[in-house]
C-alpha positions as CSV (number, residue, x, y, z in Angstrom):
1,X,40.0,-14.3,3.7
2,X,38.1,-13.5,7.0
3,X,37.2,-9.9,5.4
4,X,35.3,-11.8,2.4
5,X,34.0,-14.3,4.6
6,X,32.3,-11.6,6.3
7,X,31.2,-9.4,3.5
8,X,29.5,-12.3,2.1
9,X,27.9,-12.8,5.4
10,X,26.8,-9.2,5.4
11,X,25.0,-9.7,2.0
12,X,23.0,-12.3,2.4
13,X,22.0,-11.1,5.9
14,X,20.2,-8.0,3.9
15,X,19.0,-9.8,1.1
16,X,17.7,-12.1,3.6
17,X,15.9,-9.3,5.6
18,X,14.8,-7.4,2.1
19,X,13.4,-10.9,1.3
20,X,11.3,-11.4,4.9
21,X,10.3,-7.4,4.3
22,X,8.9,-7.8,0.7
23,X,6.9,-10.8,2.5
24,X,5.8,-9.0,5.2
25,X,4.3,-6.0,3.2
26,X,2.7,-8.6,0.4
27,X,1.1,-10.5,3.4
28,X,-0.5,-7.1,4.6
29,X,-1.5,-5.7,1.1
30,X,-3.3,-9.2,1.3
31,X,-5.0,-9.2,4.1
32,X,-6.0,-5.1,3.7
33,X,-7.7,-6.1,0.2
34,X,-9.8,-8.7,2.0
35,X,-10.6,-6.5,4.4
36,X,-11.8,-3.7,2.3
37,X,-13.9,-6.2,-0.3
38,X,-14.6,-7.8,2.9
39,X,-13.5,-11.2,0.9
40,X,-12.1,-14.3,2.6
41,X,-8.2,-13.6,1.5
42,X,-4.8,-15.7,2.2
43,X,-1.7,-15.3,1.1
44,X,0.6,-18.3,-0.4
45,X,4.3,-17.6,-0.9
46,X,4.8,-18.5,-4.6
47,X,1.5,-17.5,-5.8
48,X,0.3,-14.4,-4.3
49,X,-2.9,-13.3,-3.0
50,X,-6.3,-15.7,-2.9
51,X,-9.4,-14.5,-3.1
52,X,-12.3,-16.8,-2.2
53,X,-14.7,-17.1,-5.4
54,X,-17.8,-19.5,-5.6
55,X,-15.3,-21.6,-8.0
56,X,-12.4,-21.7,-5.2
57,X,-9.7,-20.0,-4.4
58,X,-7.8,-17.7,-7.3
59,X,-5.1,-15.5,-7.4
60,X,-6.3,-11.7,-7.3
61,X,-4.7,-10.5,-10.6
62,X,-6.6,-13.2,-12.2
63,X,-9.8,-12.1,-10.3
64,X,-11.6,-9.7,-13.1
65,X,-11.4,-13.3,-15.6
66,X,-12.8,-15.4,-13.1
67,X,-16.2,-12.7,-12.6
């Protein structure tokens, strides 16, 4: 029982740190693409990347709609 216990353990400990990874690299794809348009970026969890626009903030996939 200890043996599964731990397996378990195991798995979510890496799909935890694949999880804080993935985050980690979106975060600096983020902040890279502001600093290459030199736009005002930030990054929200659930959404994505924000790009400052006259009209507020939008999410950059949705960027080439909004211009």
């Amino acid at each position: 029982m200890k043996r599964k216990h731990f397996g378990l353990a195991a798995v979510a400990t890496v799909a935890l740190a694949g999880l804080v990874v993935a985050a980690a690299v979106n975060w600096g794809t983020c902040q890279w693409y502001g600093y290459q348009t030199e736009r005002q970026t930030r990054f929200a969890p659930y959404v994505g990347c924000l790009v400052k626009t006259a009209g507020g903030w939008v999410p950059r996939n949705e960027l080439r709609t909004q211009q």
